[in-house]
C-alpha positions as CSV (number, residue, x, y, z in Angstrom):
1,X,-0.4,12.0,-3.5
2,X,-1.8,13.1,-0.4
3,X,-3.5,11.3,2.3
4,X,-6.9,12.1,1.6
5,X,-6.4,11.3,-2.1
6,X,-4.8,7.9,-1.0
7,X,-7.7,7.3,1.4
8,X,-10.7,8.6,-1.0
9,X,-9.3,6.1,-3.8
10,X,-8.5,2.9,-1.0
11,X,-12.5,3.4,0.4
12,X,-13.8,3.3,-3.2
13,X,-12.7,0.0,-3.7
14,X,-15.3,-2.5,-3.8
15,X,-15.6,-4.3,-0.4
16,X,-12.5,-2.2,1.1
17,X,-12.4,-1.3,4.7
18,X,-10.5,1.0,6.6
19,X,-9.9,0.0,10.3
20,X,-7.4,0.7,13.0
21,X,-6.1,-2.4,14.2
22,X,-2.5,-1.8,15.7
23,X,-3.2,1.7,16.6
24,X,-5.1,5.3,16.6
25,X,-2.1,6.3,13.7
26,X,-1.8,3.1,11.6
27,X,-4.7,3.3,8.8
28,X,-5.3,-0.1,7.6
29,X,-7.4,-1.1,4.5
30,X,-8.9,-4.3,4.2
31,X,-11.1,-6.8,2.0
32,X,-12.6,-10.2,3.2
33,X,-10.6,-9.3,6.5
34,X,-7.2,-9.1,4.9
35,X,-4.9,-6.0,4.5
36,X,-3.9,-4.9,1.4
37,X,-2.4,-1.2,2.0
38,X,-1.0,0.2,5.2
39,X,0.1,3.8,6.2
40,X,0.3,6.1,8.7
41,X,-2.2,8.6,9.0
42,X,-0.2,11.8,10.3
43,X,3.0,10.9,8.5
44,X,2.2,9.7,5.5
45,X,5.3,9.0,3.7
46,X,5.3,6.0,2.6
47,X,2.4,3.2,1.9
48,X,2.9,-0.7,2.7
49,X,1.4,-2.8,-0.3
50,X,1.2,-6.4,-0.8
51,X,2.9,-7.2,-4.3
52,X,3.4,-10.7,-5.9
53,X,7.2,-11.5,-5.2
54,X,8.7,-11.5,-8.5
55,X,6.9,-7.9,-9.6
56,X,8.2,-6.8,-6.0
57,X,11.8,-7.6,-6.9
58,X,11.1,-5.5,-10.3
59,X,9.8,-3.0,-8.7
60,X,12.9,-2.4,-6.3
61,X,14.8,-2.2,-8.8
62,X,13.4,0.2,-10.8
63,X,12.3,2.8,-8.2
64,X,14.4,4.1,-5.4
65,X,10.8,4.8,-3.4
66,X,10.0,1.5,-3.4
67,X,11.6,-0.6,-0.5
68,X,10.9,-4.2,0.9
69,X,7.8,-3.6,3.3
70,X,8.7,-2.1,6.3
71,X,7.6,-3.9,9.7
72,X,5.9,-6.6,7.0
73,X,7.0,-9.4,5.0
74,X,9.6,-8.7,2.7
75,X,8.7,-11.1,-0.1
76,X,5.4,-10.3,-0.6
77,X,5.2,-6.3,0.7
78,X,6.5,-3.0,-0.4
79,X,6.7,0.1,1.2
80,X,6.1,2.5,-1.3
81,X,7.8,5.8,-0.1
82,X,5.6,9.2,-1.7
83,X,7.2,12.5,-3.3
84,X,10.1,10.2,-4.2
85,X,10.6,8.8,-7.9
86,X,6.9,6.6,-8.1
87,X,4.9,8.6,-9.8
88,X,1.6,8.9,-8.7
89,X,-0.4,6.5,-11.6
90,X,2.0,3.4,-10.4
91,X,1.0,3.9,-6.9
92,X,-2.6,3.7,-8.0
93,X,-1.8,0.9,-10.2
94,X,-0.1,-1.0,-7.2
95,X,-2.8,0.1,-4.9
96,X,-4.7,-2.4,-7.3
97,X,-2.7,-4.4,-7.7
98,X,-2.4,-5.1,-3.4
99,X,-6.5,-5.1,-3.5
100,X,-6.6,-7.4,-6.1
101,X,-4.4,-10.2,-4.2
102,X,-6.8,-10.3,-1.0
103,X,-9.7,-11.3,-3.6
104,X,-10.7,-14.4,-1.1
């Protein structure tokens, strides 16, 4: 995944929002005002995703790219690291997943 494929599928989202709110690197996307995905824009390595706990917990387990959120809350984020074991359809899916927590 690169960025611009990350970004492109993040701004399609329906009421998604890229902003810059810590600072001119840190790409955040947003719905109703709350984050859902995080990354840096010139080193994109890894993506921070909200994720309901107990799916979080799974999904540290089964993929070495997928961490406890880094800088974030650890029970409910993940930092998805790219070009590692997560193939590119589960980081979609969890992209979704992240967007469809921040529904209100």
């Amino acid at each position: 995944m690169t960025f611009s494929d990350y970004y492109d599928f993040c701004v399609e989202l329906d009421e998604a929002e890229p902003s810059f709110p810590f600072d001119k690197n840190t790409i955040a996307f947003k719905r109703r005002n709350k984050i859902f995905a995080l990354a840096d824009s010139l080193d994109f390595s890894f993506i921070n995703l909200k994720c309901d706990p107990e799916k979080a917990i799974e999904l540290r387990e089964r993929y070495q790219g997928i961490k406890p959120g880094y800088h974030m809350n650890k029970k409910h984020w993940n930092s998805v690291h790219l070009n590692q074991d997560v193939p590119d359809e589960i980081i979609y899916k969890l992209i979704n997943h992240s967007f469809a927590l921040v529904k209100a």
